[in-house]
C-alpha positions, 0 to 999 in steps of 0.5 A, spaced: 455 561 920 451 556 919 451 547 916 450 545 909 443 541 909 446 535 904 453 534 908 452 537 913 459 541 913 460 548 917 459 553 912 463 560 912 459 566 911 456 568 905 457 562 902 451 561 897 454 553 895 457 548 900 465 548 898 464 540 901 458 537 896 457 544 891 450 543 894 446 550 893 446 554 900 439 556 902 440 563 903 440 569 899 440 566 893 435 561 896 430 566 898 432 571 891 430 565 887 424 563 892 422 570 890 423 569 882 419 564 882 413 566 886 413 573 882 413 569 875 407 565 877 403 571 880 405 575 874 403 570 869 396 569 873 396 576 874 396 576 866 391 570 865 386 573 870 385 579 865 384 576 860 379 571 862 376 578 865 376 581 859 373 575 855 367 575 861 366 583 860 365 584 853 360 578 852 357 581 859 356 588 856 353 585 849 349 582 853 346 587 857 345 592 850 341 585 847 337 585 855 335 592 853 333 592 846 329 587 847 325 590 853 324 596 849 322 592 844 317 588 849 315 596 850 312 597 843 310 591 843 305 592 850 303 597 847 300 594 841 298 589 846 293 594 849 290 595 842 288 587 843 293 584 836 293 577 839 299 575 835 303 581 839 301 579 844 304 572 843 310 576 842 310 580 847 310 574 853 316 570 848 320 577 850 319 578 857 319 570 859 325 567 854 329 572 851 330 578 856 331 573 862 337 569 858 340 576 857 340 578 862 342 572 866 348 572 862 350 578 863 349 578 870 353 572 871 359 575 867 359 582 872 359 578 878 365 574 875 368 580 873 368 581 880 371 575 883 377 576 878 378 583 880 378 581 887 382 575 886 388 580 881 388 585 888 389 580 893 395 576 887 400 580 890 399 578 898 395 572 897 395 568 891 390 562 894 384 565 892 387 566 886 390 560 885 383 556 887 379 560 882 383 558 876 384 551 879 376 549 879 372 545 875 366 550 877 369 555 873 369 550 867 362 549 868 360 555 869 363 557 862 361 552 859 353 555 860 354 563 860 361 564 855 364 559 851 368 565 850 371 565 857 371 558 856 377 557 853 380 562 858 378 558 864 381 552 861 387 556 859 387 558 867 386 552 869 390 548 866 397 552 868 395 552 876 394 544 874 401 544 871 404 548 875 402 545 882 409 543 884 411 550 884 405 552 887 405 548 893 413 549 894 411 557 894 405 556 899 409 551 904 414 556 904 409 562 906 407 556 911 414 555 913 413 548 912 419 543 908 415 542 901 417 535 901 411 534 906 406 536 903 403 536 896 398 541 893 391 538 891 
């Protein structure tokens, strides 16, 4: 037996809306719906975070190929180097401090974001924070913006559903807190 939170009425067993003021019972069908809620936002992440995974992996691995050319490029070119052409030379230095850098640069930052995503999608279905701050972040904007316009628009896809869904999230995270979620907000 419990009491209606609106009214205040007894309530019988069971019941999943006062008879008094037809307000929802939080129960069973509170917590089934707590559950719906949580389990569509952490699909529709689980979803969003592929695909800004594959958009970081497929420039990542272009970018690595790319790297390597260019250092077997810069191989030959050495070697002519060393029968002293002045303009392989100039050919060879452009190689090593401009182009392979950059490749590689991009490359890397798109592993170690393919990281982070996959770190963030195993620990989704237990712990949705890291998860949530990764797709919230201006950060990550940024660092799209610099290495992969690509993963860009996924970024910023990410970002704005975590944004749009702040009430939803907050509810879920003061729920696992046991916090009423008319007391806090998320930011």
């Amino acid at each position: 037996m419990g009491f209606c939170s609106r009214c205040g009425k007894e309530l019988a067993e069971g019941n999943l809306f006062c008879p008094a003021c037809g307000a929802s019972v939080t129960g069973a069908y509170g917590q089934e719906r707590d559950f719906f809620e949580e389990k569509e936002l952490t699909d529709k992440l689980h979803r969003f975070l592929r695909y800004e995974r594959l958009a970081w992996k497929i420039p990542a691995i272009v970018m690595l190929c790319y790297a390597g050319v260019f250092a077997m490029m810069s191989f030959l070119l050495l070697i002519l180097a060393i029968a002293e052409e002045p303009v392989v030379i100039s050919g060879f230095i452009m190689l090593w401090l401009v182009h392979i850098p950059m490749f590689a640069s991009i490359s890397i930052v798109g592993f170690v974001n393919i990281k982070n995503i996959d770190r963030c999608i195993a620990a989704l279905p237990t712990d949705p924070i890291p998860a949530i701050s990764r797709c919230g972040s201006v950060g990550m904007i940024v660092v799209a913006a610099l290495f992969n316009n690509i993963a860009l628009v996924f970024v910023i896809i990410n970002f704005v559903f975590v944004k749009s869904s702040q009430q939803t999230i907050s509810r879920i995270l003061n729920r696992r807190e046991g916090v009423n979620s008319n007391d806090c907000s998320f930011n």
